[in-house]
C-alpha positions in Angstrom: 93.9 101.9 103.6 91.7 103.7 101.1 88.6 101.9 100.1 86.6 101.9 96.8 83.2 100.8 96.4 82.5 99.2 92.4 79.6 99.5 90.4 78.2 96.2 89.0 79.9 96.0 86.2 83.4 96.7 87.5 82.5 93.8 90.0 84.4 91.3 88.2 86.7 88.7 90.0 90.2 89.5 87.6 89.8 93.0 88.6 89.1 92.5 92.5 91.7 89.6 92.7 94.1 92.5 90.8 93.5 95.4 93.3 93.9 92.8 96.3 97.3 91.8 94.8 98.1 96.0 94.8 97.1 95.8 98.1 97.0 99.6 98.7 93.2 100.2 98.3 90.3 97.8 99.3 87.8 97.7 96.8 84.3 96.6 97.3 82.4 94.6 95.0 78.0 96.1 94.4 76.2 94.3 96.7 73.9 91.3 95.5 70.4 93.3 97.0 71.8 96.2 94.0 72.6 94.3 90.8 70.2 95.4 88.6 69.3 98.6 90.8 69.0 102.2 88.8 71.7 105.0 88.7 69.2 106.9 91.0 69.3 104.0 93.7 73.0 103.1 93.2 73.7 107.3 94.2 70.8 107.5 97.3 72.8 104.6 98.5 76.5 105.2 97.9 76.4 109.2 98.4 76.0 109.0 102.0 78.5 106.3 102.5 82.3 107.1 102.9 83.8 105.6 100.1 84.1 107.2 96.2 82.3 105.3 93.7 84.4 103.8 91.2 81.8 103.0 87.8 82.1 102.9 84.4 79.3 104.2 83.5 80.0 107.1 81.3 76.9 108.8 81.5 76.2 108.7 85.3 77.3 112.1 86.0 75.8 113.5 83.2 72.3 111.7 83.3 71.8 111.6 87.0 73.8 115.0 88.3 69.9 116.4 90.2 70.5 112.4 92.2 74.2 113.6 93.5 74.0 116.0 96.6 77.4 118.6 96.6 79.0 116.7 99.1 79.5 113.5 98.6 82.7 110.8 99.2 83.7 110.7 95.7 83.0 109.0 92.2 85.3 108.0 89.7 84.2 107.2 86.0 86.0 105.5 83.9 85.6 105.7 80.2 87.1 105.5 76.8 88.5 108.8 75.3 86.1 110.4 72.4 88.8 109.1 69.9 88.6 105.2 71.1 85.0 104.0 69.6 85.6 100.8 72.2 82.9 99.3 74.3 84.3 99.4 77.5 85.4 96.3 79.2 87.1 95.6 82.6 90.4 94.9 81.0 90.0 98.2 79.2 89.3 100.1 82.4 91.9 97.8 84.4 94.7 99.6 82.2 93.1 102.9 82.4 93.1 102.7 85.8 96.8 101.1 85.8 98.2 104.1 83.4 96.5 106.8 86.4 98.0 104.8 89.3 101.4 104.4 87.8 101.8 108.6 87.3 100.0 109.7 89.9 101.3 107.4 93.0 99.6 109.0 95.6 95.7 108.4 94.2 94.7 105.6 96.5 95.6 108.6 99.7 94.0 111.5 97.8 91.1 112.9 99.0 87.9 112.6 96.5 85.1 114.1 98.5 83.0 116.1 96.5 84.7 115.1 92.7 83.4 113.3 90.5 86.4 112.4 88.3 86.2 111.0 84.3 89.7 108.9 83.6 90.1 108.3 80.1 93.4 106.9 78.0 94.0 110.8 77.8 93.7 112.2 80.9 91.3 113.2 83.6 88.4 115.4 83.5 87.2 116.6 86.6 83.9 118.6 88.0 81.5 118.8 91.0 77.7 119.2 91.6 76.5 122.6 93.2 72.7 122.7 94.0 72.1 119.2 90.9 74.2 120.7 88.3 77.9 119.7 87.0 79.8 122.7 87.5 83.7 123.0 86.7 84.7 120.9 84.6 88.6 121.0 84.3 90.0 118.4 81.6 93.7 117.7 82.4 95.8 115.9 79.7 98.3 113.5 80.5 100.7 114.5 78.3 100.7 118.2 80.7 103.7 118.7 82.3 102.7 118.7 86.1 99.4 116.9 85.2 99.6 115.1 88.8 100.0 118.6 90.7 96.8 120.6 88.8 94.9 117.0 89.6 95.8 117.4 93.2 95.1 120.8 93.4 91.6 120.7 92.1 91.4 117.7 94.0 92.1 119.2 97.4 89.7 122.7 96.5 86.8 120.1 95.9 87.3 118.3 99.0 87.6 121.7 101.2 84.2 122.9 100.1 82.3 119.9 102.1 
């Protein structure tokens, strides 16, 4: 079974209690010793580890790109789209989330190394870090025929450069 580490805010109880009821992906809640920690700490300590990081904050990538080495397990951000002037909330991400898992079935088995993914209500935007730069970015659309294919293709050519 695929497992997820959470940022802080993503942490909550509704949305852990939800992803146990799945039951097709473990998801970890930020450790107490982190809550309050930095984007640089929350990356020196999660990059290393085996499981993507699943955040909302938007910026992380962005911000922070020099504190993510090019191979990492993974780290999935999700935001609102450009058009939804919305602070995010957990319920907001939950049905972001939910919309991604119900079209594309196979995300909890799909291999994340190296990605760092941006899921929106529109689609997905996805790039990688080579030598602490974003490099990449692909934005796939939901409404695109065969969205789940070009996501799983960029998905798998990430993963093979570790």
């Amino acid at each position: 079974m695929a497992t997820f580490q959470l940022d802080e805010c993503l942490s909550a109880r509704k949305l852990l209690r939800a992803c146990a009821a799945e039951g097709v992906a473990t998801v970890r809640p930020m450790p107490r010793r982190l809550k309050g920690s930095l984007d640089p700490t929350i990356l020196a300590t999660f990059m290393p580890a085996m499981s993507p990081l699943l955040t909302v904050d938007a910026a992380i990538a962005d911000e922070h790109c020099g504190d993510i080495p090019d191979h990492h397990p993974g780290i999935v951000i999700i935001a609102n789209a450009p058009t939804v002037p919305q602070t995010m909330t957990v319920s907001i991400a939950q049905r972001i989330l939910s919309r991604l898992k119900k079209d594309f079935r196979e995300w909890h088995r799909t291999d994340l190394r190296n990605s760092i993914l941006r899921v929106t209500q529109d689609g997905v935007e996805v790039s990688r870090v080579i030598d602490g730069s974003l490099q990449g970015r692909l934005v796939i659309s939901f409404s695109e025929l065969n969205w789940t294919e070009k996501l799983s293709e960029v998905l798998r050519e990430n993963a093979a450069n570790a």
